[in-house]
N, CA, C and O atoms as a Tinker XYZ file with bonds, in Angstrom:
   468  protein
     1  N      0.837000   -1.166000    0.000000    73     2
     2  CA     0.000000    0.000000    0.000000    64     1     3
     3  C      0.890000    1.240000    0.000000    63     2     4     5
     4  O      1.783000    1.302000    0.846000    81     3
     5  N      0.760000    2.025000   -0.692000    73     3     6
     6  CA     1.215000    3.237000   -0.913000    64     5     7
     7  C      1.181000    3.907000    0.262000    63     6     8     9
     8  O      0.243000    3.675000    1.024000    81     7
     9  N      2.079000    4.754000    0.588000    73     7    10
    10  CA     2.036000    6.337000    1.803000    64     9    11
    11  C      1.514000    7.262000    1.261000    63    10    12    13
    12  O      1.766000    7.439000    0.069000    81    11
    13  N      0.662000    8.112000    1.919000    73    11    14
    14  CA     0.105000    9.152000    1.833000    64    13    15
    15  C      1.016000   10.155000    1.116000    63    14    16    17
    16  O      2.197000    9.812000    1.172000    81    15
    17  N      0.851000   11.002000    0.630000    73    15    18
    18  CA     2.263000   12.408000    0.766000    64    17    19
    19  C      2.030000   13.339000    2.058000    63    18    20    21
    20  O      0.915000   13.550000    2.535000    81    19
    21  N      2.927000   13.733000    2.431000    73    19    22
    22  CA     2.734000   14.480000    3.445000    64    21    23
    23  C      2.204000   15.953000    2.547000    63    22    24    25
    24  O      2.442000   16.232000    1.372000    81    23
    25  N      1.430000   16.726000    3.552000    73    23    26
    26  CA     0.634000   18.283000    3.063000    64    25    27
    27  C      2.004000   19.448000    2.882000    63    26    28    29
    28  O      2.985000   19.455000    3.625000    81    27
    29  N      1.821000   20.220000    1.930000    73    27    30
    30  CA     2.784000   21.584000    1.816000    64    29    31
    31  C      3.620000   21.865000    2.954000    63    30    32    33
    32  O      3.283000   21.043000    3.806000    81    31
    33  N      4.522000   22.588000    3.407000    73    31    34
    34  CA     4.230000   22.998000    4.469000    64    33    35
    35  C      3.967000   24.349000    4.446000    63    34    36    37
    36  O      3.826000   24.955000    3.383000    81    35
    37  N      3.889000   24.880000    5.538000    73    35    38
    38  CA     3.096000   26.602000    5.578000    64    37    39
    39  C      4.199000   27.240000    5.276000    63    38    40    41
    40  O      5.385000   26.909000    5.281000    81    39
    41  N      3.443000   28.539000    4.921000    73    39    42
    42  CA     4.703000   29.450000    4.616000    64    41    43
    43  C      5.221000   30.442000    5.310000    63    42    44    45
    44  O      4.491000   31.419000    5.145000    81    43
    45  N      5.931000   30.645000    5.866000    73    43    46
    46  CA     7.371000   31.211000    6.822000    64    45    47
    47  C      6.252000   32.599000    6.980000    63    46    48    49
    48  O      6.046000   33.257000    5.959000    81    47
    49  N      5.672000   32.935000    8.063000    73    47    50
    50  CA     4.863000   34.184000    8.566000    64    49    51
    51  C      6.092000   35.533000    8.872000    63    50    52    53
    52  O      7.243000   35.465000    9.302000    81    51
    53  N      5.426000   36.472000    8.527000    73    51    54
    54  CA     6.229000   37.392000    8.658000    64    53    55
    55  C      6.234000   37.757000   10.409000    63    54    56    57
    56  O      5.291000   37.470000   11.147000    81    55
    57  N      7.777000   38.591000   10.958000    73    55    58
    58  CA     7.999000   38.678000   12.608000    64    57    59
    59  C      6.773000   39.754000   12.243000    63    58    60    61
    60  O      6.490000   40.264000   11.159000    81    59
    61  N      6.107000   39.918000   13.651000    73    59    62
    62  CA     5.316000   41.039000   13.966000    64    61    63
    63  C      5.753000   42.244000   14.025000    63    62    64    65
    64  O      6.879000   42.400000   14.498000    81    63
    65  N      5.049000   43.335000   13.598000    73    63    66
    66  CA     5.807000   44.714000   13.940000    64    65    67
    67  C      5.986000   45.217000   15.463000    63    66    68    69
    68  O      5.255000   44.894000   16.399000    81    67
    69  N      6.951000   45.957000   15.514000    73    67    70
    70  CA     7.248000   45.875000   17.137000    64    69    71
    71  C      6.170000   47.063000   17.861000    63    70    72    73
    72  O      5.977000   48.150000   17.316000    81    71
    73  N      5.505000   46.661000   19.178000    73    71    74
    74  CA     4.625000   47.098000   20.166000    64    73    75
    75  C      3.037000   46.632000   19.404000    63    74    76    77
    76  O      1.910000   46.910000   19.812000    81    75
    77  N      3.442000   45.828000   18.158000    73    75    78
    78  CA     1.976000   45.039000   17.890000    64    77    79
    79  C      1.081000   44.336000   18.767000    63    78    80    81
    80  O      1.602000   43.760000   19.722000    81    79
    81  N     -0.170000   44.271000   18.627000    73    79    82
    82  CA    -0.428000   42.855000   19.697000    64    81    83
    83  C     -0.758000   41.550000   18.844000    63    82    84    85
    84  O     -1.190000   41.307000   17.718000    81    83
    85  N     -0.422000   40.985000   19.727000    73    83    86
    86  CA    -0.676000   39.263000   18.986000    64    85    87
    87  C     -1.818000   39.158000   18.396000    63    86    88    89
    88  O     -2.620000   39.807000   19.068000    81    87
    89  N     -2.525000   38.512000   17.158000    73    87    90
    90  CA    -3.647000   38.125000   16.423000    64    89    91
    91  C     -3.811000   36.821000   17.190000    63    90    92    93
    92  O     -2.882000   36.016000   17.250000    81    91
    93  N     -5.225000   36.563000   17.895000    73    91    94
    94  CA    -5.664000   35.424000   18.422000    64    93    95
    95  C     -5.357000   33.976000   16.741000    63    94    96    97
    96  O     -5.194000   34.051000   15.523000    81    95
    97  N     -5.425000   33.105000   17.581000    73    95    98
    98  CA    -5.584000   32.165000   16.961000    64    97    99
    99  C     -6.640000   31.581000   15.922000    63    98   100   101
   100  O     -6.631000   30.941000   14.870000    81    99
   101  N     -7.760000   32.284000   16.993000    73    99   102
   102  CA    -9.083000   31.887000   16.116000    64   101   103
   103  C     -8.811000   32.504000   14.805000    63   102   104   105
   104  O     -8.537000   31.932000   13.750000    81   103
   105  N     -8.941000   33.869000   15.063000    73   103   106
   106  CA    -9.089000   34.927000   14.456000    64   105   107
   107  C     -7.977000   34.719000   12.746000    63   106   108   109
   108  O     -8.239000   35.258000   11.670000    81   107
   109  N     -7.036000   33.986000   12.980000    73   107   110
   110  CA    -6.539000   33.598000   11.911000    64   109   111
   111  C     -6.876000   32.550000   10.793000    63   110   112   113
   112  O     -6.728000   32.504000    9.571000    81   111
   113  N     -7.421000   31.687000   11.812000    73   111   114
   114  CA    -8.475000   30.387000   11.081000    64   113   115
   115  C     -9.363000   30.727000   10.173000    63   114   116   117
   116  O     -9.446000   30.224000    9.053000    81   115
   117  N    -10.252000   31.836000   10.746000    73   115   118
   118  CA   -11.117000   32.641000   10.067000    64   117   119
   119  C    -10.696000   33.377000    8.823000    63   118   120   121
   120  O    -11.402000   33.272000    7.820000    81   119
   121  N     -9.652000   34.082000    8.802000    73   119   122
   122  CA    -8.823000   34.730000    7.398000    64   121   123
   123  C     -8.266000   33.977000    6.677000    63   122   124   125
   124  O     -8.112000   34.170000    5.471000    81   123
   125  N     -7.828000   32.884000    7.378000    73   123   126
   126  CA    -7.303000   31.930000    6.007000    64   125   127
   127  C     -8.582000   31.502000    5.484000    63   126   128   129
   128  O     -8.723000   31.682000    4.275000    81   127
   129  N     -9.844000   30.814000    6.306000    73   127   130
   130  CA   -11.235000   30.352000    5.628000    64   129   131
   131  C    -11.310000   31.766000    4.110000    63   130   132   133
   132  O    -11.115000   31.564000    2.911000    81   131
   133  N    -11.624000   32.972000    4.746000    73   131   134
   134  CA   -11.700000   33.992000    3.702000    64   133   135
   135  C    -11.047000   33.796000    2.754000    63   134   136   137
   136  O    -11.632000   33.969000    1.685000    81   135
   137  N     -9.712000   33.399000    2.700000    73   135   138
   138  CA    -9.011000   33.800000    2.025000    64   137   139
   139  C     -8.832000   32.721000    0.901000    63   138   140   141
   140  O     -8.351000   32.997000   -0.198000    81   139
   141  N     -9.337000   31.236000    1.330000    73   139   142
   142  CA    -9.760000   30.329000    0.288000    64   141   143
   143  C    -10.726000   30.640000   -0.136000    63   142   144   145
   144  O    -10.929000   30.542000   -1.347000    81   143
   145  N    -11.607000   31.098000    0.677000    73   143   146
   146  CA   -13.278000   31.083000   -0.104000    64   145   147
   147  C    -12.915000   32.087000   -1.479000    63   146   148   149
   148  O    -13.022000   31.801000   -2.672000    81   147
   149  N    -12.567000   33.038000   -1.003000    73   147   150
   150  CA   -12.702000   34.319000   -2.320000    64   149   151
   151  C    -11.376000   34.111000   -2.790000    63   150   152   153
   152  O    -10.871000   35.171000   -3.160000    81   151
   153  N    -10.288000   32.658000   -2.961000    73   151   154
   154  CA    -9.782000   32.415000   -4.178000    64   153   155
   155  C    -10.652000   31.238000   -4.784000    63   154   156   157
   156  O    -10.110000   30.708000   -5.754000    81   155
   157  N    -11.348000   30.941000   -4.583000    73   155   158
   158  CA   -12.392000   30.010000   -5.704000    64   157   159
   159  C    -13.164000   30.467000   -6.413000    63   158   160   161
   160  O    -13.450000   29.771000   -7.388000    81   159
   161  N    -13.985000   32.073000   -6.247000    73   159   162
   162  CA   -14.276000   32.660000   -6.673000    64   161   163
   163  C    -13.836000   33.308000   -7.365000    63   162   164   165
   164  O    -13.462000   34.316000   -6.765000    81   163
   165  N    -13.542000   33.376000   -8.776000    73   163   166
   166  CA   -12.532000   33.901000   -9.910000    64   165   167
   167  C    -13.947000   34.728000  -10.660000    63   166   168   169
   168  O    -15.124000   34.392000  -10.537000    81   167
   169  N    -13.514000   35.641000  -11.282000    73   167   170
   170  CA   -14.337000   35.975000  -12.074000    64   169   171
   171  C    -13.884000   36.508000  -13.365000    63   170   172   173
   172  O    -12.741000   36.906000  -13.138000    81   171
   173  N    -14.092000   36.673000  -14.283000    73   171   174
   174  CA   -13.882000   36.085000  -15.863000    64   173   175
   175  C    -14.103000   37.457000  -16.327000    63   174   176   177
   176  O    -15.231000   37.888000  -16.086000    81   175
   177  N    -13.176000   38.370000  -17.027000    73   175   178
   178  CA   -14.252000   39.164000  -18.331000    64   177   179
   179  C    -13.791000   39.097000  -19.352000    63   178   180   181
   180  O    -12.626000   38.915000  -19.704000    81   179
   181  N    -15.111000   39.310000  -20.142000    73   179   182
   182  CA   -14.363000   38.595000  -21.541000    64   181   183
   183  C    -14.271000   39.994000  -22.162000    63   182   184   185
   184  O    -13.300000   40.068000  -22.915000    81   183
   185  N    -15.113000   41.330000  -22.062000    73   183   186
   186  CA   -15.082000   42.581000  -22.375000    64   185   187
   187  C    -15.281000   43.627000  -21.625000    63   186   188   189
   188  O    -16.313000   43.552000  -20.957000    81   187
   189  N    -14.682000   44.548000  -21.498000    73   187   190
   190  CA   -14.982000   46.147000  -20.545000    64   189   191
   191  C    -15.218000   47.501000  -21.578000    63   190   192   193
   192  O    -14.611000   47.822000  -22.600000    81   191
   193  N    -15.999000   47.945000  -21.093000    73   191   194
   194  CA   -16.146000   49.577000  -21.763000    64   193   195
   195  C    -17.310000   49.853000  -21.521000    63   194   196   197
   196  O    -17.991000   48.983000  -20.978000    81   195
   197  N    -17.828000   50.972000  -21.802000    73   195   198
   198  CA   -19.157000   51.971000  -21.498000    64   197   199
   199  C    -20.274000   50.960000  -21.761000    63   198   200   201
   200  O    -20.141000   49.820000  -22.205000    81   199
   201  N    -21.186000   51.468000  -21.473000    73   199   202
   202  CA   -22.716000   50.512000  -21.795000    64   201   203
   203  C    -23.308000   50.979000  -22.566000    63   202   204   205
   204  O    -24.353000   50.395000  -22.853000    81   203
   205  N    -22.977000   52.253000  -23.304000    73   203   206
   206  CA   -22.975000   52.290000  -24.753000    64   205   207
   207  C    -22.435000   51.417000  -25.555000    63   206   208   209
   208  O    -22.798000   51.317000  -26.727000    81   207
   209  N    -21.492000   50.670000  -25.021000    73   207   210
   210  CA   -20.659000   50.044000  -26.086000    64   209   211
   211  C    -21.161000   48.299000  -25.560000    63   210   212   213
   212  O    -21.030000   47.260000  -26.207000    81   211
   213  N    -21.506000   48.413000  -24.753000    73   211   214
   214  CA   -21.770000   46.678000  -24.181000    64   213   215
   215  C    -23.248000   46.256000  -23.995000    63   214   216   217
   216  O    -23.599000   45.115000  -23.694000    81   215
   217  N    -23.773000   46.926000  -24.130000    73   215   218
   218  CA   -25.328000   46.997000  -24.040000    64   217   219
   219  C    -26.153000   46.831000  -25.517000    63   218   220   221
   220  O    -26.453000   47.867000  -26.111000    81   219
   221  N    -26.422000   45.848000  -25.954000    73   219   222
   222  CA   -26.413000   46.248000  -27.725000    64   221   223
   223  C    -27.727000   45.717000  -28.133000    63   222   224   225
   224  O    -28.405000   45.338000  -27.178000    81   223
   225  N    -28.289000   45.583000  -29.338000    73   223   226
   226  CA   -29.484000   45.020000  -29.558000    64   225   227
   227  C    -29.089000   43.479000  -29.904000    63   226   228   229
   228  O    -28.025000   43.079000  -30.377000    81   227
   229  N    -30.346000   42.658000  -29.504000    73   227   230
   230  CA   -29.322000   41.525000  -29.364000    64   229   231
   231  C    -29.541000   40.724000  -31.229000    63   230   232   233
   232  O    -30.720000   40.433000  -31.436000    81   231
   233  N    -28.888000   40.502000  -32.049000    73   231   234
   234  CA   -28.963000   40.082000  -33.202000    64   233   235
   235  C    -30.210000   39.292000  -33.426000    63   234   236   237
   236  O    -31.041000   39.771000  -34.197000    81   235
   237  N    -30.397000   38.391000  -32.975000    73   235   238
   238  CA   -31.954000   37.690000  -33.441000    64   237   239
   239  C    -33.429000   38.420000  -33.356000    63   238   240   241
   240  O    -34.318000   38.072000  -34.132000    81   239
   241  N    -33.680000   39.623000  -32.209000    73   239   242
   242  CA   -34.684000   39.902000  -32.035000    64   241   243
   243  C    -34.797000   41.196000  -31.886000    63   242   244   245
   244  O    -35.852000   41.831000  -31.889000    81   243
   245  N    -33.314000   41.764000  -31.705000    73   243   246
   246  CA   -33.185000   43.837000  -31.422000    64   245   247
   247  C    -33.892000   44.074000  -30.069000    63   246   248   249
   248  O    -34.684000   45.009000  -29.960000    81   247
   249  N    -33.705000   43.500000  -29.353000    73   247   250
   250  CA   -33.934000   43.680000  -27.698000    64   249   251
   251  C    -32.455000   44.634000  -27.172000    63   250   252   253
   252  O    -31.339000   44.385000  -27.628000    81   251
   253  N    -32.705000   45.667000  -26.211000    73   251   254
   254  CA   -31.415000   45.977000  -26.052000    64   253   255
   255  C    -31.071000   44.706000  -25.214000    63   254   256   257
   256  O    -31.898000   43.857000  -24.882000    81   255
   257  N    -29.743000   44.687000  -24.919000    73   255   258
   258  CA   -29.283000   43.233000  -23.539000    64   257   259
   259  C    -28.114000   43.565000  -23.412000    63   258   260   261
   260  O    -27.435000   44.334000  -24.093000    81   259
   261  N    -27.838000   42.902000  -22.409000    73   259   262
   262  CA   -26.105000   43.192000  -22.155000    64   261   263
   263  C    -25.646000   41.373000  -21.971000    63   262   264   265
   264  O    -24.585000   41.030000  -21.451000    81   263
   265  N    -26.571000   40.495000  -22.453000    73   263   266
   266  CA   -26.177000   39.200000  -22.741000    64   265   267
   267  C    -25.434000   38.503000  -24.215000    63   266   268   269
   268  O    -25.700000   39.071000  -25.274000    81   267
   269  N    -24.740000   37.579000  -24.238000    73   267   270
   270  CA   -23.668000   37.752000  -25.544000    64   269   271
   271  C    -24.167000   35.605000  -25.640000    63   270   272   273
   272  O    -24.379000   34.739000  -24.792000    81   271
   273  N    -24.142000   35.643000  -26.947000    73   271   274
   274  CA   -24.004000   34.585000  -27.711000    64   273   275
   275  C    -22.858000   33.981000  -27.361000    63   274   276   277
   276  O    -21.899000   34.738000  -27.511000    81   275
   277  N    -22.403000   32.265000  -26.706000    73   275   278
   278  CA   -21.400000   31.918000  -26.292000    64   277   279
   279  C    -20.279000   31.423000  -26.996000    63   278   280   281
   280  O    -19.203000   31.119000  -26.481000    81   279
   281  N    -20.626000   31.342000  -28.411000    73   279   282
   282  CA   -20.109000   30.765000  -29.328000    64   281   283
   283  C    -19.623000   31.819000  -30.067000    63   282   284   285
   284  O    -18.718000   31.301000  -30.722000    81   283
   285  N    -19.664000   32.730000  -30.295000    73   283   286
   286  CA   -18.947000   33.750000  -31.145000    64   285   287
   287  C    -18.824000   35.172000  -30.707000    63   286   288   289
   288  O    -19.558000   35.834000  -29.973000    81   287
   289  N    -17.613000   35.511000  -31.394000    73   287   290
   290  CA   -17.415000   36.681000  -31.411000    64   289   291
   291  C    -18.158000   37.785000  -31.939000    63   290   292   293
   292  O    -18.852000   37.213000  -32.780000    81   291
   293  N    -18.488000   39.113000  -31.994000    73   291   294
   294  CA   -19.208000   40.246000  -32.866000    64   293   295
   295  C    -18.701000   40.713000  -33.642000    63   294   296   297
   296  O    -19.348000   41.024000  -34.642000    81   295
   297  N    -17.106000   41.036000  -33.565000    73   295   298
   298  CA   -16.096000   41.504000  -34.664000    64   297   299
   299  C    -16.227000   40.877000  -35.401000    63   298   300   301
   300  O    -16.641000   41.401000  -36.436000    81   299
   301  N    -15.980000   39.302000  -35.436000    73   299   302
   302  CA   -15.890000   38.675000  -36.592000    64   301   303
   303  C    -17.427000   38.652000  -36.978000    63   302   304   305
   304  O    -17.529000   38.063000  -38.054000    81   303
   305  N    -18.749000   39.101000  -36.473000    73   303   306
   306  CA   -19.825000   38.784000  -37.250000    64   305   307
   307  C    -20.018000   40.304000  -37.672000    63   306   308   309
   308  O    -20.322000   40.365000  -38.863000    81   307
   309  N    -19.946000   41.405000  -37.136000    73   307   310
   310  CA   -20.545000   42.430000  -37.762000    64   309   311
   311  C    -19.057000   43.279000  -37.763000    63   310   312   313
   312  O    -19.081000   44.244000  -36.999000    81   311
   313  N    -18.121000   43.134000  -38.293000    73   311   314
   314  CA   -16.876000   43.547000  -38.106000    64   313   315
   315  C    -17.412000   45.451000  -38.785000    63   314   316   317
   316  O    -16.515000   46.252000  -38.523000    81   315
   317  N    -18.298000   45.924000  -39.322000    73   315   318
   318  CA   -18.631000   47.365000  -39.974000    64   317   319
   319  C    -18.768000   48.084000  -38.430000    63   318   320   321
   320  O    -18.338000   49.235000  -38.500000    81   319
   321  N    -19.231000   47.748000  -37.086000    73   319   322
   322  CA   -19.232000   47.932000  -35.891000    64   321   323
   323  C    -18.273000   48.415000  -35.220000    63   322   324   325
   324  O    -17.188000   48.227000  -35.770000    81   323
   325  N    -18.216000   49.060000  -34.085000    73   323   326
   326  CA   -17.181000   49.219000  -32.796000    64   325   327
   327  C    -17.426000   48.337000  -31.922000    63   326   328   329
   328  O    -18.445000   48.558000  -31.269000    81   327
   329  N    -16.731000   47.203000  -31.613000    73   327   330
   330  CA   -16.805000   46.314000  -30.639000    64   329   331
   331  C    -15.426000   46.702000  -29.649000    63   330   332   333
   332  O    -14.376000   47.263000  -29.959000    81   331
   333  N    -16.025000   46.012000  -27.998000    73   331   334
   334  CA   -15.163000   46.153000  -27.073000    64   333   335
   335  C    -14.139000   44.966000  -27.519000    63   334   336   337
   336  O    -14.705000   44.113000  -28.203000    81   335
   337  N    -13.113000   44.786000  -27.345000    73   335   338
   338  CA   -11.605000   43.611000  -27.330000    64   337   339
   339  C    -12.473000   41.987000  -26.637000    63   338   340   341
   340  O    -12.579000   41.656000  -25.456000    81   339
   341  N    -12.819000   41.476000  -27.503000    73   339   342
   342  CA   -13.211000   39.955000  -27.039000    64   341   343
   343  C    -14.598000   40.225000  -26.917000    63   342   344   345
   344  O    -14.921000   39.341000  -26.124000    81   343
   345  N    -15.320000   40.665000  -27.096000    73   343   346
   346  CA   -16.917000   41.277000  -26.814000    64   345   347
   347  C    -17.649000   39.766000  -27.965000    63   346   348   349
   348  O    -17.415000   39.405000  -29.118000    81   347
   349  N    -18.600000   39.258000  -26.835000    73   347   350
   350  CA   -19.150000   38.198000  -28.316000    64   349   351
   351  C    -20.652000   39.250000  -28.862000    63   350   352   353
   352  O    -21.042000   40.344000  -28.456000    81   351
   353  N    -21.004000   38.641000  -29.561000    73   351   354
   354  CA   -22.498000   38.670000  -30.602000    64   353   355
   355  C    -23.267000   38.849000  -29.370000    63   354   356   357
   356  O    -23.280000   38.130000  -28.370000    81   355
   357  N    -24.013000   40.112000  -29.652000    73   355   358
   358  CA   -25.466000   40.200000  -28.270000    64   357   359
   359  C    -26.355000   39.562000  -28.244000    63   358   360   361
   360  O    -26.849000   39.619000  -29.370000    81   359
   361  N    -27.251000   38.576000  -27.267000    73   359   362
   362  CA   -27.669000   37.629000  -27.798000    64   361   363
   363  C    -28.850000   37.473000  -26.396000    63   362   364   365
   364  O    -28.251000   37.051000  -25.406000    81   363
   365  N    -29.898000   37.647000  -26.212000    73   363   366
   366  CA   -30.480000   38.377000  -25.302000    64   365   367
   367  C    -31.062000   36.835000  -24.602000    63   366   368   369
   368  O    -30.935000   35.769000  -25.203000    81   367
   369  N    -31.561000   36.932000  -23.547000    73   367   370
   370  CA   -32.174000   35.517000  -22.843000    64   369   371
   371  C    -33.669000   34.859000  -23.394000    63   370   372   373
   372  O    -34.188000   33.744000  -23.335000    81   371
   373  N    -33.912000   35.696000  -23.752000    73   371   374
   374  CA   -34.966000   35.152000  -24.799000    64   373   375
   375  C    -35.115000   34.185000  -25.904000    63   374   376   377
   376  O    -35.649000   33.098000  -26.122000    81   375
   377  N    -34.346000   35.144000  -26.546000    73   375   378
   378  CA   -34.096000   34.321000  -27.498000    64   377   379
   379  C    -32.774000   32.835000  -27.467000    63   378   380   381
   380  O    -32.622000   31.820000  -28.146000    81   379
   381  N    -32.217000   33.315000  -26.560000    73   379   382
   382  CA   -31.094000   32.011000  -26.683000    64   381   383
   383  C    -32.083000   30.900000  -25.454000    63   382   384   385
   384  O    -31.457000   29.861000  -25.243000    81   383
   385  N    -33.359000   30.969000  -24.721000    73   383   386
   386  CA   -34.748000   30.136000  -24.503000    64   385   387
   387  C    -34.988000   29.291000  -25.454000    63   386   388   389
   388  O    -34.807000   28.078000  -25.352000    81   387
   389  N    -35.563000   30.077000  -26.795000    73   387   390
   390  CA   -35.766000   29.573000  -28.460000    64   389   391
   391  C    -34.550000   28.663000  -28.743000    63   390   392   393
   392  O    -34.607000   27.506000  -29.159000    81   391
   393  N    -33.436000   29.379000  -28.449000    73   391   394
   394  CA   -32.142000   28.860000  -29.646000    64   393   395
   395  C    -31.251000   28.759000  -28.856000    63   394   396   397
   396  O    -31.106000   29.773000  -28.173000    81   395
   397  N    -30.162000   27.461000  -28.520000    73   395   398
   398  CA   -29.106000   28.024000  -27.284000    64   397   399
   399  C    -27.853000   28.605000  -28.490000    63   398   400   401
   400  O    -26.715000   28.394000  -28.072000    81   399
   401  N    -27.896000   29.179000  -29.665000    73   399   402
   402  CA   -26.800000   30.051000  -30.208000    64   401   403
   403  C    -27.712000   30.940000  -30.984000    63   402   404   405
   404  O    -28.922000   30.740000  -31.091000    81   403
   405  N    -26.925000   32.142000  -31.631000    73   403   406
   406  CA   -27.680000   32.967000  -32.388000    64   405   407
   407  C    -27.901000   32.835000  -33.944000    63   406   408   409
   408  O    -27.600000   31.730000  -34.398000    81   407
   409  N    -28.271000   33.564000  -34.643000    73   407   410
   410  CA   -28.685000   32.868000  -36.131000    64   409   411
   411  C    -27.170000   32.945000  -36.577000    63   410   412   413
   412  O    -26.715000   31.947000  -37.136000    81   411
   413  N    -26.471000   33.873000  -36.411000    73   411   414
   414  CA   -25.081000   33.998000  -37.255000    64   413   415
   415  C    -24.676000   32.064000  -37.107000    63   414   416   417
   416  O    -24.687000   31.221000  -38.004000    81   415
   417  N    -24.381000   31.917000  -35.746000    73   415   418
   418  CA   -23.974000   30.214000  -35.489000    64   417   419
   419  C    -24.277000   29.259000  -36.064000    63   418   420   421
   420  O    -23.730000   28.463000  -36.828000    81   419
   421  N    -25.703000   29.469000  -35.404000    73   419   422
   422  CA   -26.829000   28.744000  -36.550000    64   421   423
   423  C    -26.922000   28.261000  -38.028000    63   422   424   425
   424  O    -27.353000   27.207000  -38.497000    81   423
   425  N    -26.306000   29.515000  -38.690000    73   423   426
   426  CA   -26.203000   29.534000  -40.376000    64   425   427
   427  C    -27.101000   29.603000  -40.856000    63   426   428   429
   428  O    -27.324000   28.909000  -41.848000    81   427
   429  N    -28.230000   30.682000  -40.241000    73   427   430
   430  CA   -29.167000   31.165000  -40.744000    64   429   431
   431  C    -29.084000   32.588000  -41.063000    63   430   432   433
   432  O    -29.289000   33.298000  -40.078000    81   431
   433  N    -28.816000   33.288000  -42.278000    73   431   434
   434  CA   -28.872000   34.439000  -43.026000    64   433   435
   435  C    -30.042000   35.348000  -42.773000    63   434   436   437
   436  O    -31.023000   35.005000  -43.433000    81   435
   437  N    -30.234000   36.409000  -42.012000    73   435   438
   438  CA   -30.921000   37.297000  -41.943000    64   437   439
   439  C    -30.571000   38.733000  -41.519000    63   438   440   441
   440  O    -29.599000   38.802000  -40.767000    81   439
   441  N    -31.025000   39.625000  -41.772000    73   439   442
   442  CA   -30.863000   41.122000  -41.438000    64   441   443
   443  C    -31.273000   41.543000  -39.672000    63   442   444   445
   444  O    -32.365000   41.157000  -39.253000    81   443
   445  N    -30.449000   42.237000  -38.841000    73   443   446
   446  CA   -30.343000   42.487000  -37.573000    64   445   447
   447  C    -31.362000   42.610000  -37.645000    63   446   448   449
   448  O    -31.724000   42.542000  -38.820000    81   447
   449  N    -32.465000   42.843000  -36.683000    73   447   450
   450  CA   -34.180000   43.271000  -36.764000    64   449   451
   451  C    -33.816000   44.715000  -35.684000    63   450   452   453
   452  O    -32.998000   44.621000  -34.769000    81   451
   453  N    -34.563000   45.987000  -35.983000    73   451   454
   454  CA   -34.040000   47.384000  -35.371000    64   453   455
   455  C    -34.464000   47.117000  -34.031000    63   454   456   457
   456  O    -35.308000   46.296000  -33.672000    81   455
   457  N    -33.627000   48.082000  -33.169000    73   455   458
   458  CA   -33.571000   48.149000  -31.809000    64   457   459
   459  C    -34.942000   48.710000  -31.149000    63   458   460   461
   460  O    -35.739000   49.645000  -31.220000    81   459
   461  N    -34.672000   47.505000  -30.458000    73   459   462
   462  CA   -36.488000   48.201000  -29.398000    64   461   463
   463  C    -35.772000   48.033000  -27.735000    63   462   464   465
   464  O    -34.635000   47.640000  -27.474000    81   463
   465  N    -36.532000   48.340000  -27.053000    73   463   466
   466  CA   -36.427000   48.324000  -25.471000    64   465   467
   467  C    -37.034000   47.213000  -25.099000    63   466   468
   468  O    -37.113000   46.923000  -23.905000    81   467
């Protein structure tokens, strides 16, 4: 039967600053808990800029949305546009209900339908 591996070991704590007071014990248990929890929590962007610029009508239905088609990019579908750096195809919850991609994906040929609210 195989041995376990033994765990990391910890890493070398910095001396305290002098006339500090000691951090309880608990109280450290607790910050390391924090401090795993909110590194599992990663969060992702795939684009940044104004909500003029991220907020768009969404291609299948001209809803405004700030939801994006997962499968493609917008540059490469409406490249005549200003898109944000990595920004996909707007693609609103509605319609990706109907369709889980948008018509560009799809390979269905049609004209944007105009922007409504």
């Amino acid at each position: 039967m195989a041995a376990e591996a033994a765990p990391p070991p910890e890493p070398p704590h910095p001396p305290p600053s002098p006339g500090a007071r000691a951090v309880p014990p608990a109280f450290r248990l607790r910050a390391k808990a924090e401090l795993e929890f909110h590194a599992m929590a990663a969060l992702q962007v795939h684009a940044c800029g104004s909500p003029e610029l991220l907020i768009r009508p969404c291609v299948d239905c001209g809803l405004k949305t700030g939801r994006y088609c997962d499968k493609c990019l917008a540059k490469t579908r409406m490249p005549e546009e200003e898109w944000a750096e990595g920004q996909h195809t707007p693609f609103c919850s509605m319609c990706e209900e109907a369709h889980p991609k948008c018509h560009y994906c799809r390979g269905q040929k049609w004209c944007v339908p105009p922007t409504h609210d």
